[in-house]
C-alpha positions in Angstrom: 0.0 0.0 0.0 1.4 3.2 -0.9 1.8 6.5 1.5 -1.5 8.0 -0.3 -3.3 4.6 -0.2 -2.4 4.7 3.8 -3.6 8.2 4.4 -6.7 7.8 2.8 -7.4 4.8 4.8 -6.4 6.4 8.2 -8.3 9.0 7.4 -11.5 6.9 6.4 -11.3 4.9 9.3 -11.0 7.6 11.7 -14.0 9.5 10.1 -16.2 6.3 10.8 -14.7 5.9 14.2 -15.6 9.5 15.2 -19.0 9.1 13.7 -20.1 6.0 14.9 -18.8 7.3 18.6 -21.2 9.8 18.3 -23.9 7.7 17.4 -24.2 9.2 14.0 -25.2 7.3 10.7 -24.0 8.4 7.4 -27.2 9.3 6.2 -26.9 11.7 9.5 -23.4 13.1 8.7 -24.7 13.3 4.5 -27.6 15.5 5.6 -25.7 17.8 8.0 -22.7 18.6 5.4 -24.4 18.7 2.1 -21.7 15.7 1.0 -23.7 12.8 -0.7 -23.7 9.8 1.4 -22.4 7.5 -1.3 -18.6 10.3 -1.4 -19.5 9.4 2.5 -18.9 5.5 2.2 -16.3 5.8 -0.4 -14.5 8.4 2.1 -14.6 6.1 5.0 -13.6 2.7 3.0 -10.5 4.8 2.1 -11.5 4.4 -1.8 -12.0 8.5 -2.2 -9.1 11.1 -2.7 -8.8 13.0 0.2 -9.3 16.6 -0.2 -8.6 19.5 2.8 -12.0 20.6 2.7 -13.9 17.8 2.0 -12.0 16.2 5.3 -12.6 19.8 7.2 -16.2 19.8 6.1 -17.1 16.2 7.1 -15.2 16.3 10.7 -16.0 19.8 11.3 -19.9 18.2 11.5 -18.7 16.2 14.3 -17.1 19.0 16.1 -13.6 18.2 15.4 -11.2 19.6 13.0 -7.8 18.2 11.8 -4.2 19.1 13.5 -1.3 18.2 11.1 2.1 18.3 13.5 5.8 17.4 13.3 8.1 15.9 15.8 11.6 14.9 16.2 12.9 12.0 14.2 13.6 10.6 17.6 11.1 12.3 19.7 10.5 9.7 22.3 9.2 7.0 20.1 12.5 4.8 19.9 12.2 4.7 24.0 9.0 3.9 23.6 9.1 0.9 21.3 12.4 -0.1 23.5 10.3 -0.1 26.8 7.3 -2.2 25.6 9.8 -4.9 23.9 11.5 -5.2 27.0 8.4 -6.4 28.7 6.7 -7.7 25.5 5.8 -10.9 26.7 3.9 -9.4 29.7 2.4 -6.7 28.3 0.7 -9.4 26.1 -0.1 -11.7 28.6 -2.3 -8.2 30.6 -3.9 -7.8 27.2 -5.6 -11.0 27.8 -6.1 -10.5 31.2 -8.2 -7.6 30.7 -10.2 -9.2 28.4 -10.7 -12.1 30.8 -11.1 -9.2 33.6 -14.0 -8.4 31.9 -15.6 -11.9 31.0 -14.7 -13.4 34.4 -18.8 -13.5 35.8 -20.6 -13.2 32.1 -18.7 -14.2 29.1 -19.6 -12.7 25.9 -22.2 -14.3 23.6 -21.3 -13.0 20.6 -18.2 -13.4 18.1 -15.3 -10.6 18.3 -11.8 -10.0 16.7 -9.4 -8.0 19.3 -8.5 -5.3 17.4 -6.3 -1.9 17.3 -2.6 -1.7 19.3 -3.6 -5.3 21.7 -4.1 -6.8 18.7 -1.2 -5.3 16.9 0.3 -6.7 20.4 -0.5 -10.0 20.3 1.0 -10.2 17.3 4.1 -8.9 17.9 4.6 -5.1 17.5 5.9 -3.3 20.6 3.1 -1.1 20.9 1.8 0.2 24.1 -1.8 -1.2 24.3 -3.6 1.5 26.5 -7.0 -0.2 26.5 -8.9 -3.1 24.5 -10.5 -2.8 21.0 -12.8 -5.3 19.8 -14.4 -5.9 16.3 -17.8 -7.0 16.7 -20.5 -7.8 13.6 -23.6 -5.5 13.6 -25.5 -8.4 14.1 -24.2 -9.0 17.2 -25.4 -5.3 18.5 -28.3 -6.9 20.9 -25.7 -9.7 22.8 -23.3 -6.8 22.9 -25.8 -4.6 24.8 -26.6 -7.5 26.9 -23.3 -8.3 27.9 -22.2 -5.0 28.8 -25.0 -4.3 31.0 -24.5 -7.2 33.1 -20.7 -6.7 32.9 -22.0 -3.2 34.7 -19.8 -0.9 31.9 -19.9 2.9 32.5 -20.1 4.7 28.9 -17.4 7.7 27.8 -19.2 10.8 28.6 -18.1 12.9 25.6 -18.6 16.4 27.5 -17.0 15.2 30.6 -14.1 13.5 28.6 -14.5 10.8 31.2 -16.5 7.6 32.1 -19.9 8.6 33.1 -23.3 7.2 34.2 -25.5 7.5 31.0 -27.4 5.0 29.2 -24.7 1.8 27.9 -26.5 0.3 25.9 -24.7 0.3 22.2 -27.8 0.6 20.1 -28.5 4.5 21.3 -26.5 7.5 20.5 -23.1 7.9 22.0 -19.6 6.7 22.0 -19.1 3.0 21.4 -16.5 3.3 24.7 -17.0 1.8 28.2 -15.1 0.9 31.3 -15.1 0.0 34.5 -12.6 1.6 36.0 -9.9 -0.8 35.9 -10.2 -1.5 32.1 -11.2 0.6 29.1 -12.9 -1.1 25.8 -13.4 0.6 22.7 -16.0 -1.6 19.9 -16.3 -0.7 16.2 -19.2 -2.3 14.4 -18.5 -3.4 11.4 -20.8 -5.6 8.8 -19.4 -8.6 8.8 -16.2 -9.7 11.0 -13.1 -10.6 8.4 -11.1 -13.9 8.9 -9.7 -14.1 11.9 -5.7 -14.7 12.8 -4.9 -16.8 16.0 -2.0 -16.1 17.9 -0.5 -18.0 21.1 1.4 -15.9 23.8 2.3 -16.4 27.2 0.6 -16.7 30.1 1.8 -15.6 33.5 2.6 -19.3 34.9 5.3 -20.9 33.5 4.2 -22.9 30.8 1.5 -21.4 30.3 0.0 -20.2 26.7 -3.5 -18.7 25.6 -4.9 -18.1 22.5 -7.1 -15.2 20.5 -8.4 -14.3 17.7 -7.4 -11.3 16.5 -7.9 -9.0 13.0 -4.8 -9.2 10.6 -2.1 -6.6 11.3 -2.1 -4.9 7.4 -5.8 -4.3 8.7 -4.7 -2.8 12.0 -2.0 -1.0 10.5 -4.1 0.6 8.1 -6.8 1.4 10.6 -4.8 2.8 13.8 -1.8 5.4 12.9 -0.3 4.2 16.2 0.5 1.3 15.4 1.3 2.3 11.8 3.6 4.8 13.5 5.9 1.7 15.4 5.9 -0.2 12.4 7.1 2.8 10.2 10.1 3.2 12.6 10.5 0.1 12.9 10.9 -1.1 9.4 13.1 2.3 8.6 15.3 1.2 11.3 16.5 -2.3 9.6 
């Protein structure tokens, strides 16, 4: 995939990350900026050339606006990457743990990739995973709600910037982001879950090993620039 290819991706998924946070549809965000919902979907698949001020139009509707920065070719990321590789295999192993944190009492009933830097993680890349994404099919929008109601979640309140005490439940408008405190989880919908890539890492006992299912790293890369950040370095580094 080429640097343009990359960007327009980023910059597709992060539009339908933002919407859907906000409980927006695209028929929504069309009506509200006057852009046809069909330059919509080809905007979020990443299969439309990005212009300035179709992006500033389209996130400006969702209250944010773009920030293009700079840093140091060194600026703290080679410390970084450095850090979680020393501790790699632990760092994985608390990826699980949160998940399992979570499903201790109710497991979920419905299908899910880990996604985003865990998954990116998992398989590999020293990327500091700072909560848990999970890929879940639209389908599975009713078992989600369940679960996370009797997992006793508290929702991202937007205006507060923190976890809040609104309604949970994933089918009305807000943020697809919950917590409880100990563990943050971020879910993107999406229509149908792609094929999944099983990975084995350590557990905490000796001998020990778990698996999970988690969403191909091109994919991951493509989707979160975080992790498409480590692997950048990391690549021009060899």
């Amino acid at each position: 995939m080429d640097d343009e290819a990359r960007l327009e991706r980023q910059l597709g998924s992060l539009l339908q990350h933002e919407r859907v946070r906000r409980g927006m549809s695209q028929e929504q965000l069309a009506a509200r900026s006057g852009v046809p919902r069909q330059q919509i979907t080809r905007f979020e698949g990443g299969r439309r050339a990005v212009t300035s001020t179709l992006a500033d139009r389209l996130f400006g509707e969702l209250g944010l606006q773009l920030r293009v920065a700079v840093e140091a070719a060194g600026s703290g990321l080679d410390a970084e990457i450095e850090k979680v590789r020393a501790g790699l295999s632990g760092r994985q192993s608390m990826v699980l743990a949160d998940l399992r944190l979570l499903s201790t009492r109710h497991r979920p009933g419905f299908a899910y990739l880990l996604d985003g830097e865990g998954a990116a993680l998992l398989q590999g890349v020293p990327v500091a995973a700072r909560r848990l994404d999970l890929l879940v099919a639209e389908v599975e929008v009713d078992a989600l709600a369940e679960w996370i109601l009797r997992v006793g979640l508290r929702r991202y309140d937007e205006r507060w910037r923190e976890l809040g005490w609104g309604d949970p439940d994933p089918r009305t408008a807000g943020p697809l982001w919950w917590g409880n405190g100990l563990v943050e989880l971020a879910v993107r919908l999406v229509a149908e879950l792609p094929p999944p890539v099983l990975v084995t890492v350590p557990g905490f006992g000796a001998g020990e090993e778990h698996r999970a299912a988690v969403r191909a790293l091109p994919e991951v890369e493509a989707d979160f620039p975080a992790v498409a950040r480590v692997l950048s370095r990391l690549r021009a580094a060899r």
